[in-house]
N, C-alpha and C positions, 0 to 999 in steps of 0.2 A: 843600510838604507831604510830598513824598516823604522829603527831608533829614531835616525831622523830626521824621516816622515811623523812619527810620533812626539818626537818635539814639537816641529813646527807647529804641529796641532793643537799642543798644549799651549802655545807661544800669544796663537790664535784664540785659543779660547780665554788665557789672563788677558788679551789685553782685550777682547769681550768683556769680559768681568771687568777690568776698569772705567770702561767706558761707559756701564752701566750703574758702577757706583758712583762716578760724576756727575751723569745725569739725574741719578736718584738723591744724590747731595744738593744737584743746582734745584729741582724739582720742591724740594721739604722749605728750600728757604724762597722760593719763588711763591707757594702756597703761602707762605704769612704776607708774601706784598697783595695777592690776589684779595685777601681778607680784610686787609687796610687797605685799599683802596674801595674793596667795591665791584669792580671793575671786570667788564670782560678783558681778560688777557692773554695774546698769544703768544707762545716762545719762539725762537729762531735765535739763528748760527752766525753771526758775523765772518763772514769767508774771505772779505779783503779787507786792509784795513792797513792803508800808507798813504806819507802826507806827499801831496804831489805841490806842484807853484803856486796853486789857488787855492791851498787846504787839503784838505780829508777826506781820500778817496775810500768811502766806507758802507759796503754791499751784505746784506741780508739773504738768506735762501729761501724768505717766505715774501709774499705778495697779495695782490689783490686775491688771487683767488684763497687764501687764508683769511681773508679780510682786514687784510691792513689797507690803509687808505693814507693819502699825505696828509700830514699834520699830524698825526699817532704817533703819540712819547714814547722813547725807547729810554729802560734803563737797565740795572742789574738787577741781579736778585738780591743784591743789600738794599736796594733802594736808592742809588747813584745814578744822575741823569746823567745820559750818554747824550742825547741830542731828540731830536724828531725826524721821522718820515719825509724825505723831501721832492722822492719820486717812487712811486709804486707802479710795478707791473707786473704782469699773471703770478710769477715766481720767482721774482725777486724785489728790492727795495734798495734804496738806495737815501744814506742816513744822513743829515744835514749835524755835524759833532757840536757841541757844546763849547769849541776854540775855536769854531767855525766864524769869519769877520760877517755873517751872513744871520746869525742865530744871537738871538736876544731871551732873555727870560727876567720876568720880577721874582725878586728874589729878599731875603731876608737875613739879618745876624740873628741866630738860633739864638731862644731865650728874650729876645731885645724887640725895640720896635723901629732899630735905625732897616728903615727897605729902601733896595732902589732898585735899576735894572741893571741888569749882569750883560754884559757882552762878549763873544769870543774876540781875540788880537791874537789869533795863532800860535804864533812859537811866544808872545808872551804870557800867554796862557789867557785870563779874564780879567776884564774892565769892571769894576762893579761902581756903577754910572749915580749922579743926583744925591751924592752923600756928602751932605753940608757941614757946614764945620763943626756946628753943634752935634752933630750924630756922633754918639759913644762906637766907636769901631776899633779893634787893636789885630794886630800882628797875631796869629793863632786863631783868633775868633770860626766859628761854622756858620757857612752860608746855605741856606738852603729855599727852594722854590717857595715863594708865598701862594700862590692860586690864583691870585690875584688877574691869571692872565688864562690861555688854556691848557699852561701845563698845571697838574694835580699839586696843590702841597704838600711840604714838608721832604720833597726830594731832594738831596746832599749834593751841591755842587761843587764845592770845594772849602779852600779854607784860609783865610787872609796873607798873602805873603808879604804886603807892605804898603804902608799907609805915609802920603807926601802932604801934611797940613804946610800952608801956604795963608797967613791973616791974608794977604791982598787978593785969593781968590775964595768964590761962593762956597766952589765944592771940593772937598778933599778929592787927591789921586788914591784910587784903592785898587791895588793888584788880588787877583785872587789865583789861588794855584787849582788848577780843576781836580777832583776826587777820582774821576775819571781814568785819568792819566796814573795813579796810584793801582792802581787794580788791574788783574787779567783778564781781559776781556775775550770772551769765548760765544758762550749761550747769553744772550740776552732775551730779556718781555718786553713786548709793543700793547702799552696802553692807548690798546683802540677809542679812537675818537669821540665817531660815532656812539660809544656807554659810557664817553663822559658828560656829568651834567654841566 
């Protein structure tokens, strides 16, 4: 019995120890997005996070009284936008997703100057809207936030999954696969509003 009771405790204390080197992992690379931004930044836990008939039902542990407010970009600690703040209360939030048909952002081909605006279409992943025939755009290309709007730039929203040129229409069809959806989503940062300029 004594053995174990002294397991379990050791059992307890690795996966203490885990939990603390995750955090201290998510923490080292969330400190270089704090630096490049700028930015006051809060962390929080995503605790739900399933698509329901109208999208993405997707709940935060932190809230107003941390200071998040609606409109406050949430992303990872790589620098992948997750979505925005869509309802904030004492202690919790609640996130408007980035496939969300409700969630728009201006956005850019990295390195280029073709921009337009990105929209969610759910299970098709993103629309990236206003891109004319002449804009250079390919299959592979990175999209990422221009600033142009209130979200920060240079934030990684995904990456070209296919492009429908059409001479008899203005704007190419452009799918984009969200970055989002590629990654484990656990601890995310809410770039507070309110410190951005």
């Amino acid at each position: 019995e004594n053995l174990k009771r002294d397991n379990l405790g050791l059992l307890s204390q690795l996966a203490d120890y885990e939990d603390l080197r995750n955090e201290n992992d998510f923490l080292r690379k969330a400190l270089g997005i704090s630096t490049r931004f700028n930015k006051e930044i809060t962390y929080a836990n995503i605790y739900q996070f399933q698509l329901g008939l109208d999208g993405y039902d997707v709940l935060l542990n932190q809230g107003t009284a941390d200071g998040i407010t609606e409109g406050d970009i949430v992303i990872t600690e790589e620098g992948v936008l997750v979505g925005r703040i869509e309802q904030a209360q004492e202690n919790l939030s609640k996130v408007l997703v980035v496939s969300d048909t409700d969630f728009s952002v201006t956005a850019k081909v990295l390195n280029s100057n073709t921009a337009g605006i990105v929209r969610g279409a759910l299970g098709q992943g993103l629309y990236f809207d206003l891109i004319v025939q002449n804009d250079l755009i390919k299959e592979g290309d990175l999209i990422v936030s221009s600033g142009t709007d209130l979200v920060p730039p240079g934030l990684i929203v995904g990456t070209v999954s296919h492009v429908e040129i059409k001479d008899t229409d203005l704007f190419k069809k452009v799918k984009i696969k969200p970055a989002m959806g590629e990654i484990k989503i656990g601890r995310v940062l809410v770039i507070r509003k309110g410190d951005r300029n």
